[in-house]
C-alpha positions as CSV (number, residue, x, y, z in Angstrom):
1,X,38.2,92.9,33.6
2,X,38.5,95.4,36.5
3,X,35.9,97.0,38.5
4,X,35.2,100.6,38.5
5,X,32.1,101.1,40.1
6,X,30.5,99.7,43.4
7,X,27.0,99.7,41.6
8,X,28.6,97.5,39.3
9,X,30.0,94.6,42.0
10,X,27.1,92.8,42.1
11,X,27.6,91.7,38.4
12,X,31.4,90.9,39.1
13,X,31.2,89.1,42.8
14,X,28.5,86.9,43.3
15,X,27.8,83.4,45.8
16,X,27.3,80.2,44.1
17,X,25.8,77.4,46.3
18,X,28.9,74.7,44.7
19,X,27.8,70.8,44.4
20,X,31.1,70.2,45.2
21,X,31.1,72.1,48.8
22,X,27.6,71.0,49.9
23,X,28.9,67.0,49.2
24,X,31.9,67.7,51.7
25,X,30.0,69.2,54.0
26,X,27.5,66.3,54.2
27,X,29.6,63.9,54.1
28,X,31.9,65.1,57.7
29,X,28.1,66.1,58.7
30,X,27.4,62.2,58.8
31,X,30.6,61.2,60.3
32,X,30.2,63.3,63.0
33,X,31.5,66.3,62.9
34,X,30.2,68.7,65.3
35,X,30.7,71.6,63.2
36,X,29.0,70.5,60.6
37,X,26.3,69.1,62.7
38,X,24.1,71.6,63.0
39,X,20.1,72.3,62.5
40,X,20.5,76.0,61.0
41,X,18.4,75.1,58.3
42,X,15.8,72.0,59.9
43,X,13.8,70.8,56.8
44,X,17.3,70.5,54.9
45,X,19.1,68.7,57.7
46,X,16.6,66.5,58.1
47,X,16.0,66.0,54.3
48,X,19.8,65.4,54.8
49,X,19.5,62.7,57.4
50,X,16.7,61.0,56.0
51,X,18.3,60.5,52.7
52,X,21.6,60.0,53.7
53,X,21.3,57.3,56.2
54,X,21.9,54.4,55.0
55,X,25.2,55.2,54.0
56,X,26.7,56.1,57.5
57,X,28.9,52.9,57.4
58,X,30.0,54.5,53.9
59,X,33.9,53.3,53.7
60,X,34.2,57.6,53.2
61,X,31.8,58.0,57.0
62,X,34.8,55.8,58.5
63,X,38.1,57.4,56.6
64,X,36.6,61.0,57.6
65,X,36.6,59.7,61.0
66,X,40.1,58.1,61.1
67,X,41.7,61.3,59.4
68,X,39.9,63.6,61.6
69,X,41.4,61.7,64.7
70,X,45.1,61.2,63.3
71,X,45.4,64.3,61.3
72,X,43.2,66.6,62.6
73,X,41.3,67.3,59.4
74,X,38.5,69.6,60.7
75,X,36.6,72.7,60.4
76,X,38.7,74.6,57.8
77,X,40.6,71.6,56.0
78,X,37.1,70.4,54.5
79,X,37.3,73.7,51.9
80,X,41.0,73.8,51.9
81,X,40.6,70.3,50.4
82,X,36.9,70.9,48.5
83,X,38.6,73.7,46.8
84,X,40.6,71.3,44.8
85,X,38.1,69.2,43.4
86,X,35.9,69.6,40.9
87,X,32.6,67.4,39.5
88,X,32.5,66.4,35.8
89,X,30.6,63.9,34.3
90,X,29.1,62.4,37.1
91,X,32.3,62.0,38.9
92,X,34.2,63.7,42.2
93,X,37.7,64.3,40.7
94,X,40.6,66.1,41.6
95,X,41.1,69.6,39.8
96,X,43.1,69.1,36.3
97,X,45.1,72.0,36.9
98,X,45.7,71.1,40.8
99,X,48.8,69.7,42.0
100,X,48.0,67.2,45.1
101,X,51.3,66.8,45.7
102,X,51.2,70.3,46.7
103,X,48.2,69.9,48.9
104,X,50.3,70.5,52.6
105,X,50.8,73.8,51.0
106,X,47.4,74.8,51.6
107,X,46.7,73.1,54.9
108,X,49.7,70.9,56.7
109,X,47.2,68.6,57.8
110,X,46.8,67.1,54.6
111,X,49.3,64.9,53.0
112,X,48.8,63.8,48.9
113,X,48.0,60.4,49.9
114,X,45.0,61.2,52.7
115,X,43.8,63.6,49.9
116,X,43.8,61.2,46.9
117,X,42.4,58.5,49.0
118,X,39.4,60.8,50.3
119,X,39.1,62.0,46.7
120,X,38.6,58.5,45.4
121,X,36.1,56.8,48.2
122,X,33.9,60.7,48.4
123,X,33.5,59.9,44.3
124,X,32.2,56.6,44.9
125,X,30.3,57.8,48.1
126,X,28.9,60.5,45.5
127,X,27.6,57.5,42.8
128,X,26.4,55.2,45.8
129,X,23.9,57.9,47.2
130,X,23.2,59.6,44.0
131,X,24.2,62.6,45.3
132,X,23.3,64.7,42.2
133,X,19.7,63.7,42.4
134,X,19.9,65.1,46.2
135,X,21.4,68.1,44.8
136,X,19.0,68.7,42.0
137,X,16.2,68.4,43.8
138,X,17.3,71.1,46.3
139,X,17.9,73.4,44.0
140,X,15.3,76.0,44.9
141,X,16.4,76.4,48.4
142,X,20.2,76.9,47.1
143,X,18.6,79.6,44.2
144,X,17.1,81.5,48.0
145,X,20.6,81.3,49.6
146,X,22.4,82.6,46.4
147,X,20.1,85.6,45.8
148,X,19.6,86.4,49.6
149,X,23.7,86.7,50.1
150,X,23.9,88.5,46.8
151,X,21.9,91.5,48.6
152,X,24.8,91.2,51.0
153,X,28.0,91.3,48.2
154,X,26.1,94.2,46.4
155,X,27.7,96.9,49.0
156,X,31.1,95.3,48.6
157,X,33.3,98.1,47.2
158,X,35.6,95.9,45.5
159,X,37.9,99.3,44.6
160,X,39.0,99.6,48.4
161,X,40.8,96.2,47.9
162,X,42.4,97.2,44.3
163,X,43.6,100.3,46.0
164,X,44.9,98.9,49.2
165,X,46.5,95.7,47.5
166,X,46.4,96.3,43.5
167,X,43.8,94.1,42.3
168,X,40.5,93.2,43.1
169,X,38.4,90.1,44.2
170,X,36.4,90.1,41.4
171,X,38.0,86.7,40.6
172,X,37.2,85.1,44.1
173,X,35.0,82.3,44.5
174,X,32.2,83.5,46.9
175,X,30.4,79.7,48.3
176,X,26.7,79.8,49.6
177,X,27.1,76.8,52.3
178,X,24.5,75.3,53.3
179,X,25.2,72.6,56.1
180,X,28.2,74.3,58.0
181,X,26.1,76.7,60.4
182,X,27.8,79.6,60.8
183,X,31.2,79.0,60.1
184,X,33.3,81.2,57.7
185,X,36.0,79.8,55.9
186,X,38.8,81.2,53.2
187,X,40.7,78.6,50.9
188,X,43.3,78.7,48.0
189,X,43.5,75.9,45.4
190,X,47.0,75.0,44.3
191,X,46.1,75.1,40.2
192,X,47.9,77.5,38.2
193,X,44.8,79.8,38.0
194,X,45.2,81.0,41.4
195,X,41.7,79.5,42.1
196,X,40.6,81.1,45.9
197,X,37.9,81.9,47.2
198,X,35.7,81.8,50.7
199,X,32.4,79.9,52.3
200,X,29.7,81.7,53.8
201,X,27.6,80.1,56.5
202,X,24.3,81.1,57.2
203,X,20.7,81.3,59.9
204,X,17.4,81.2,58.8
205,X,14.0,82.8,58.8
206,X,10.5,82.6,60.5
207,X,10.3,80.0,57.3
208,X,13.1,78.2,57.4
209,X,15.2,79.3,54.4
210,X,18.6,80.5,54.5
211,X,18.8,84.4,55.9
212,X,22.2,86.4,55.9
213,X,22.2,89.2,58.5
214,X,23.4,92.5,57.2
215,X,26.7,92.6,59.8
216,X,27.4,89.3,57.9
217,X,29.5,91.8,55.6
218,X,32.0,92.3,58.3
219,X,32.3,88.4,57.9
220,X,33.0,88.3,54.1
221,X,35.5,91.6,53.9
222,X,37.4,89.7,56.9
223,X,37.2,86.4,54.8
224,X,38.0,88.0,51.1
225,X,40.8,89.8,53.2
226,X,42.6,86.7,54.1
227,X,43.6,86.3,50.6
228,X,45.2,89.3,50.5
229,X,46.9,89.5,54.1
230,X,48.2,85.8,54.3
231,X,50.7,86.1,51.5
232,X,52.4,89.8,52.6
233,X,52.5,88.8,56.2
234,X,54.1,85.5,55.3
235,X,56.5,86.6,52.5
236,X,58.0,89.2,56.1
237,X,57.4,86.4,58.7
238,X,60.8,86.0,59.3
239,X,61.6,89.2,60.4
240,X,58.9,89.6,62.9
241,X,59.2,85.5,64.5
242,X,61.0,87.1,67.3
243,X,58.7,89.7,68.5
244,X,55.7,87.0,67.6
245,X,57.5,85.2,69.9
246,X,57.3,87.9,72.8
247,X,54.0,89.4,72.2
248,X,52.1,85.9,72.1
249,X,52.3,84.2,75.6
250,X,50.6,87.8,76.8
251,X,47.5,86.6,74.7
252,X,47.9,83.0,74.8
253,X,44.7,82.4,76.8
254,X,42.6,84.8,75.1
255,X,43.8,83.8,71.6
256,X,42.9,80.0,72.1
257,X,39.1,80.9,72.8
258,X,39.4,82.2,69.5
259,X,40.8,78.7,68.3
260,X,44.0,80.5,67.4
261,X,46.7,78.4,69.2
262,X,49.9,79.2,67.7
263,X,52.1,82.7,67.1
264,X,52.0,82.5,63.2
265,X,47.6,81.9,63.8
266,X,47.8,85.0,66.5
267,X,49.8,86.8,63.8
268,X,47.6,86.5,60.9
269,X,44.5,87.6,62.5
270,X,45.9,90.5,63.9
271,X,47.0,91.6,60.5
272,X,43.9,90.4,58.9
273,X,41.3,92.3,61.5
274,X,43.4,95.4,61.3
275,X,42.7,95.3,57.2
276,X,39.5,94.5,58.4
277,X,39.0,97.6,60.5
278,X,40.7,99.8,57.6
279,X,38.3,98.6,55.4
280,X,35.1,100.0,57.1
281,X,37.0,103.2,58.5
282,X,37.1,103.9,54.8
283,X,34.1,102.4,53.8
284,X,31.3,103.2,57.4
285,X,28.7,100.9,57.9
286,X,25.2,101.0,59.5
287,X,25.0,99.8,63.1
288,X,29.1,99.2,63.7
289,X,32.1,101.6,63.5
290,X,35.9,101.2,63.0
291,X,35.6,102.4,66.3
292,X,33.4,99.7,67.1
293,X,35.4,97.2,65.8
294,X,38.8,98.3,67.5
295,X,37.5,98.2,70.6
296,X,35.6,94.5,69.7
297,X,39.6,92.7,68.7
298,X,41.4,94.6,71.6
299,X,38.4,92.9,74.0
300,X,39.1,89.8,72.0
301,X,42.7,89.7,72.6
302,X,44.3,91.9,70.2
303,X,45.3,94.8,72.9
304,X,47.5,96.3,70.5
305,X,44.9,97.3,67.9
306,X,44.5,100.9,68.9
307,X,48.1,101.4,68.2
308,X,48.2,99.2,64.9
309,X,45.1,101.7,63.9
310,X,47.0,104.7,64.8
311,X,49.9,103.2,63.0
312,X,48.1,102.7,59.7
313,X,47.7,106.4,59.6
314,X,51.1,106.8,58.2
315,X,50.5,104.7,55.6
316,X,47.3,106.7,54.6
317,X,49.4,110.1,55.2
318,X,51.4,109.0,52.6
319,X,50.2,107.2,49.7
320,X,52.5,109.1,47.0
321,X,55.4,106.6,48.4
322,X,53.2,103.6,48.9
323,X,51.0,102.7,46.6
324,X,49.7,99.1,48.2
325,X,50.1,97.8,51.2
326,X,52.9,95.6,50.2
327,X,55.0,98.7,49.9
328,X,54.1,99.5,53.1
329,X,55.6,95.9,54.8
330,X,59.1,97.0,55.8
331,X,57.1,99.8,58.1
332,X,54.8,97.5,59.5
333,X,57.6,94.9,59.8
334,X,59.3,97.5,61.8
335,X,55.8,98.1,63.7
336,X,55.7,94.7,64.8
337,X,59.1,94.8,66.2
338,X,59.1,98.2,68.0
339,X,55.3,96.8,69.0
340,X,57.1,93.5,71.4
341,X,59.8,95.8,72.9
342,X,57.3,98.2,74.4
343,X,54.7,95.2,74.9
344,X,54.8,96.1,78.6
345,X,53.8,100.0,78.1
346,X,50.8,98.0,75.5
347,X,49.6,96.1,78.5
348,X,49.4,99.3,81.1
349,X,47.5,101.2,78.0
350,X,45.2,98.4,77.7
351,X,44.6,98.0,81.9
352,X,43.3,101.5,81.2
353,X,40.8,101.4,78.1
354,X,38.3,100.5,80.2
355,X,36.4,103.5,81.7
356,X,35.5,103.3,85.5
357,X,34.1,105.5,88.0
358,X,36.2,107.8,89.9
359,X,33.3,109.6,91.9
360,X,29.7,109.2,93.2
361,X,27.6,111.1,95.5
362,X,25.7,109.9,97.4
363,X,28.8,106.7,98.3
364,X,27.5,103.6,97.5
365,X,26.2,101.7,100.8
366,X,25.4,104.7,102.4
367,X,22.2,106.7,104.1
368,X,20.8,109.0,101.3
369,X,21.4,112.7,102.8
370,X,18.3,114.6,103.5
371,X,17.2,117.3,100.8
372,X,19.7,115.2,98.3
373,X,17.6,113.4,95.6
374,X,19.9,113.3,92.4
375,X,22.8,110.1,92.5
376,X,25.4,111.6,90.2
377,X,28.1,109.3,89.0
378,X,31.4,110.5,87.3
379,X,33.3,107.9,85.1
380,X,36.9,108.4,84.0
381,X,37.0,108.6,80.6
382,X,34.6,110.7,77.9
383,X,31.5,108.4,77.6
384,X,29.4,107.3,74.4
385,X,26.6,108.1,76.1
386,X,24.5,105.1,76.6
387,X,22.8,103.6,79.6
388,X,21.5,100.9,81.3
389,X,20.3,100.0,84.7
390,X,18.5,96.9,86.2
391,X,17.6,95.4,89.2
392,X,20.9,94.3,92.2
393,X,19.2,91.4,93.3
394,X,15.4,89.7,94.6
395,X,15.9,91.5,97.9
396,X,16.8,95.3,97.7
397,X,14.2,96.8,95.1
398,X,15.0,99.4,92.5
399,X,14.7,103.0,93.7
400,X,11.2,104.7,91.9
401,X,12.8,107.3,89.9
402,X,11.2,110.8,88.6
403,X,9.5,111.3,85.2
404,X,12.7,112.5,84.3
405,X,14.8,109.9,82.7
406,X,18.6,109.1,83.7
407,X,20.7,111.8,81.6
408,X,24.1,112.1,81.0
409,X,25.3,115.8,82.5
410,X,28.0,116.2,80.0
411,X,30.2,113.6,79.0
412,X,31.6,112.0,82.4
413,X,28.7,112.9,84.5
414,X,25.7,110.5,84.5
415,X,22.3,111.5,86.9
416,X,19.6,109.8,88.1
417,X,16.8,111.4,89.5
418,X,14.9,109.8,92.7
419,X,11.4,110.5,93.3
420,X,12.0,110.5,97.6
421,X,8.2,110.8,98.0
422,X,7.9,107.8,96.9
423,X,10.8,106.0,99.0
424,X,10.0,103.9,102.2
425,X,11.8,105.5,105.1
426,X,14.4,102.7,106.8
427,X,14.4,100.7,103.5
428,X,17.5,99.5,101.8
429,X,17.0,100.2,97.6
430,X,19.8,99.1,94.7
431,X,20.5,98.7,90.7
432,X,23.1,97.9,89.2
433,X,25.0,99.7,86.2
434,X,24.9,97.5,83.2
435,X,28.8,97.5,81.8
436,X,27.7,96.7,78.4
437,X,25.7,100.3,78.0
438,X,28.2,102.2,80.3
439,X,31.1,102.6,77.0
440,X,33.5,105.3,76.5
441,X,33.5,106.8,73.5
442,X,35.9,104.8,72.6
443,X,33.6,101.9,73.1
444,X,35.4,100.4,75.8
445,X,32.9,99.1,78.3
446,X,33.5,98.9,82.2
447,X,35.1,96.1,83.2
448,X,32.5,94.3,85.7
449,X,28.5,95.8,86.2
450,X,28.5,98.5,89.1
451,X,26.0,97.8,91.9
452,X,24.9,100.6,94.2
453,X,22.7,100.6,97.0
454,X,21.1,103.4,99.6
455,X,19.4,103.4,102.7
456,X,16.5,105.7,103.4
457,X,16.6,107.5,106.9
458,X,14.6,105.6,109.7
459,X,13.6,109.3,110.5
């Protein structure tokens, strides 16, 4: 059944806090894992704890470890893997329809043997500890969690993705997790059902139950995207491995503080975060922008994003000849391409996002002029129009300024008005210009905070 209202979503997409997930999770929780040790929620980690134990030395506990050490099984692998396995009758089983010999497919650092052989000692981890009886009796929390992100998935428009790729994610499993923090993850199953879906982490309230921020939607489009985006860029990889090649050792060291350490990774989330951005152009949200976000992945790393944006305008200029975005792959193949043999031109237009000042009056460092009592400061680039100033340091003090607040003359121009009957003659006053509030409209900020400083007249 297809969608064809966004009123209607909330009955089509909806989180489910899986037994299945919530077992994995605890389970690398107690061997160790640091990102799934966490105390988001305290009364259910520590309910976790308590009841769990007594089975650390668990034959599963010591596995998890040695796999995590020889194979790397970690942060996403735990739902690549949990995505395949199901729980009937009181058992941890692998998914009828899934093929485990197919299980690299989904995430190389799994081979069928590791997998069966977690499979088999997590079911008998599961009837040592009882695990169901943990599960039922924690049911009430998991009912908060599922209704709380369902007020999230209800302003999913679940059109946008049948328009952009032909079908919808109506189908997609949406997991409430519980004991993995924050962390976001997509997965695919390897059954002949297409089984896919994504986890949700989550904070918590004053009370201690799971909360979901409203920007957590960014979160889940990006996820549910990945589904979507994977599978066209790989089908074209091929032809754009060459200009990967080129345009990732300019990144390299901003794209492994992202965790992305390898041109195909780099790759993936550029074409993901550009659907990404598409998606709430089309679709504005409170508090962020596509703007917003543009300026956020070219900070991150992705310093061709403006371009890819501007590039996606052809594809929305002509929708009579492309119908999804898979019709639209040759172009951005061709994107990619023209993208790494101008990547030198992408780095000078990126030097110069960032808006910075061109003129001041009074200079910085200098004696304020008599009669002069306005500092104006000109930037080089339209502004958004935002402020903010704080204190240079425990020596110079700020300047006492007029009734009047700071104002922005016109887009470039930003004044501050000093109240000089109130300044010390012979004394040395400062602030400093807060980057993060000083953005172009672009939403660029300045590159470093801008101190300036003055010294009264001794006369």
């Amino acid at each position: 059944m297809l969608l064809c209202a966004i009123n209607n979503i909330s009955a089509q997409v909806k989180s489910q806090v899986k037994e299945s997930f919530e077992l994995t999770s605890i389970a690398f929780r107690l061997a160790g894992a640091e990102e799934y040790i966490n105390n988001t929620i305290p009364g259910y980690t520590a309910d976790i704890d308590n009841y769990f134990s007594k089975y650390r030395e668990h034959k599963l506990i010591s596995y998890i470890k040695k796999i995590r050490e020889e194979q790397g099984i970690a942060y996403d692998a735990v739902p690549a893997a949990t995505g395949c396995i199901e729980i009937k009758r009181g058992k941890v089983i692998i998914d009828p329809q899934c093929d485990a010999s197919k299980i690299s497919m989904i995430d190389s650092r799994w081979t069928e043997e590791s997998f069966r052989t977690f499979v088999r000692l997590l079911n008998d981890f599961y009837r040592q500890t009882k695990f169901k009886d943990f599960y039922t009796l924690h049911r009430g929390l998991y009912d908060i969690a599922e209704t709380r992100l369902n007020t999230i998935l209800v302003d999913l428009n679940a059109e946008w993705f049948k328009s952009m790729f032909g079908e919808g994610p109506e189908n997609t499993i949406v997991v409430a997790s519980l004991c993995n923090g924050p962390g976001n993850y997509a997965f695919n199953g390897i059954t002949k059902g297409e089984k896919r879906g994504i986890v949700i982490g989550c904070s918590t309230d004053k009370e201690g139950n799971p909360a979901y921020s409203r920007f957590l939607i960014t979160v889940i489009v990006h996820e549910l995207l990945h589904h979507y985006t994977n599978p066209c860029l790989a089908q074209y990889w091929s032809q754009i491995d060459s200009a990967s090649q080129i345009i990732y050792p300019h990144v390299k060291e901003k794209m492994a503080k992202l965790a992305y350490g390898s041109t195909n990774s780099t790759m993936i989330e550029w074409f993901n975060n550009l659907l990404t951005i598409m998606y709430f152009k089309d679709n504005p949200n409170r508090g962020f922008t596509a703007t917003h976000l543009t300026a956020w992945r070219q900070h991150e790393g992705f310093i061709w994003m403006e371009r890819s944006m501007t590039f996606m305008e052809h594809f929305r200029n002509h929708r009579n000849l492309y119908s999804t975005i898979k019709d639209f792959m040759p172009e951005i193949v061709s994107f990619v391409n023209y993208t790494a043999s101008d990547f030198d031109n992408v780095l000078k237009e990126y030097d110069n996002k960032e808006p910075y000042i061109t003129d001041i009056f009074p200079i910085s460092n200098s004696t304020l002029p008599l009669g002069i009592d306005t500092i104006q400061i000109r930037f080089s680039k339209p502004m958004f129009g935002a402020y903010g100033i704080r204190p240079l340091d425990d020596k110079r003090i700020s300047p006492p300024y007029t009734d009047y607040q700071p104002f922005w003359k016109d887009k470039y121009t930003f004044c501050i008005i000093l109240d000089r009957s109130k300044l010390e003659k012979g004394k040395t006053y400062g602030f400093k210009l807060n980057r993060a509030f000083f953005q172009s409209e672009k939403t660029y900020p300045m590159k470093e905070d801008f101190p300036y400083t003055f010294k009264m007249p001794d006369e």
